[in-house]
N, C-alpha and C positions, 0 to 999 in steps of 0.2 A: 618692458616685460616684467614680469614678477620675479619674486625670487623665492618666490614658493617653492617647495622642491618635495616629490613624492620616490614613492620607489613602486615600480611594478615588478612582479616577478622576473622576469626573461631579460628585461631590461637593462635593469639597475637604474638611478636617478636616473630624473626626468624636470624638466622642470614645469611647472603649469602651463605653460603656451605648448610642449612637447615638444622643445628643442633639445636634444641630447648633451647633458651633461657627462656621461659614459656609457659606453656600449652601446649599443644597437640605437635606433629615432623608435621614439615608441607616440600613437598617434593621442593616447588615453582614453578612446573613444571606449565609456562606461553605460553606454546608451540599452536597455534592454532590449530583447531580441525575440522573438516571436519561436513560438517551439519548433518552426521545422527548419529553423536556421540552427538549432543547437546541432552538434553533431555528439554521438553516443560512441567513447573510446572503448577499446576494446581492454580488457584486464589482462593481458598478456604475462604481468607475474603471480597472478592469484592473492594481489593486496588490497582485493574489494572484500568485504565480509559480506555472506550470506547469510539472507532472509529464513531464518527457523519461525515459521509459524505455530504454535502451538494453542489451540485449544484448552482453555479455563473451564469447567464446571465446578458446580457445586456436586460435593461426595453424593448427597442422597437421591441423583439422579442421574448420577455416570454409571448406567448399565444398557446393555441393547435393549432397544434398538436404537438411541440415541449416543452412544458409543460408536456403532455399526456408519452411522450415517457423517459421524467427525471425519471418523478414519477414512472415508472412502475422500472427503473434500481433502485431507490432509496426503494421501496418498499421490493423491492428484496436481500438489504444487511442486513446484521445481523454481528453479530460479530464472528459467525463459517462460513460466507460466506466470510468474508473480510478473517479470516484465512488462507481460502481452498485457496484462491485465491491467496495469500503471498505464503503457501505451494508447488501452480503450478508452480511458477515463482523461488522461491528460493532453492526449496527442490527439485521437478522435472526435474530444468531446461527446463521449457517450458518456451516461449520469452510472453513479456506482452501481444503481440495480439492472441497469441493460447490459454494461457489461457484465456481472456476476449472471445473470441469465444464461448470455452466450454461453460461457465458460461449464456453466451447469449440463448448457445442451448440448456443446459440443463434444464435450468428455461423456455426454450419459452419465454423470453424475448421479446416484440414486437411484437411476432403474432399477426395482428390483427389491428395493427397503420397504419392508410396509411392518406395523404393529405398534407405532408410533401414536399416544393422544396427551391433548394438555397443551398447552400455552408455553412456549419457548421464548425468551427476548435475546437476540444474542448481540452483547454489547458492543461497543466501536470506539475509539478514542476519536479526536477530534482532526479527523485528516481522512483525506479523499481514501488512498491503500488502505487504510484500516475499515471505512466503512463498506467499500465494494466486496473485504473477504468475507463481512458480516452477513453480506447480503449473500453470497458465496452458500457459507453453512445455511441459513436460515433458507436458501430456496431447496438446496437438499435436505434438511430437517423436513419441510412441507412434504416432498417427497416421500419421505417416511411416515409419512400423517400427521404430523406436530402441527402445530397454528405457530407459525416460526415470524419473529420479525427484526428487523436488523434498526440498532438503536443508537446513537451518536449519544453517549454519557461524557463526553469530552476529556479532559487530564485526569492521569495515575489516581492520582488523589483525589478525585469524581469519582471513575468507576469500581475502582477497588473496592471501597464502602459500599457500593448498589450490589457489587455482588456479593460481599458478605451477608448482607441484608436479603436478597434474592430478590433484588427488582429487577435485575436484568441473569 
């Protein structure tokens, strides 16, 4: 046997083969696991941090009705909504704009916004949750009248500069 020796959490030492050096036999098994074998704990002390979404524009076009149409999506998130929505896209396999759809239709999103024209991009960093709330706004934007389109500008330091610039 080796004489490798690891530490797992719960465990303590172990050694490569996973014969117990102290405390508990731990088996090491590192193997990935497919999503519906993960299990989802519960935060029972309230030491997960919550997801604050907020809304980026540029000054010379943050006014209604484009305003009017943030707030109602931002209105609309909560932290079992941001879930469901991580759930559609990672657990469903539905694509970020099917879910952002549902999510649209199912809240009634935007019923009701209209006075909106001009070309919107609304940006996304490089990961599934940030592109699905792009798609989120920008199918409410549409709703508003906008020509709205949800855009993957990838890391901080990508999109920060597009939107100074006003490409997205």
């Amino acid at each position: 046997a080796s004489s490798k020796s690891t530490t797992t959490p719960s465990t303590g030492p172990t050694s490569a083969a996973g014969a117990t050096t102290g405390g508990a036999t731990a088996t090491g098994d590192c193997t990935p696991k497919a999503v519906d074998e993960l299990v989802v704990l519960a935060d029972d002390k309230g030491s997960q941090l919550s997801d604050n979404v907020v809304p980026i524009v540029r000054t010379d076009i943050a006014k209604a009705p484009l305003t009017d149409a943030l707030n109602a999506v931002s209105g609309a998130l909560s932290q079992s909504a941001l879930h469901d929505l991580n759930a559609a896209v990672s657990v469903d396999k539905k694509t970020s704009a099917d879910a952002a759809q549902a999510f649209v239709d199912d809240n009634k999103l935007g019923d009701g916004l209209t006075g909106g024209s001009g070309t919107i991009v609304v940006g996304a960093a490089g990961f599934a949750e940030s592109l699905t709330l792009a798609n989120v706004y920008a199918d409410v934007l549409d709703k508003a009248g906008y020509k709205a389109t949800a855009k993957t500008s990838g890391a901080r330091a990508v999109y920060e500069p597009a939107l100074e610039k006003g490409d997205i």
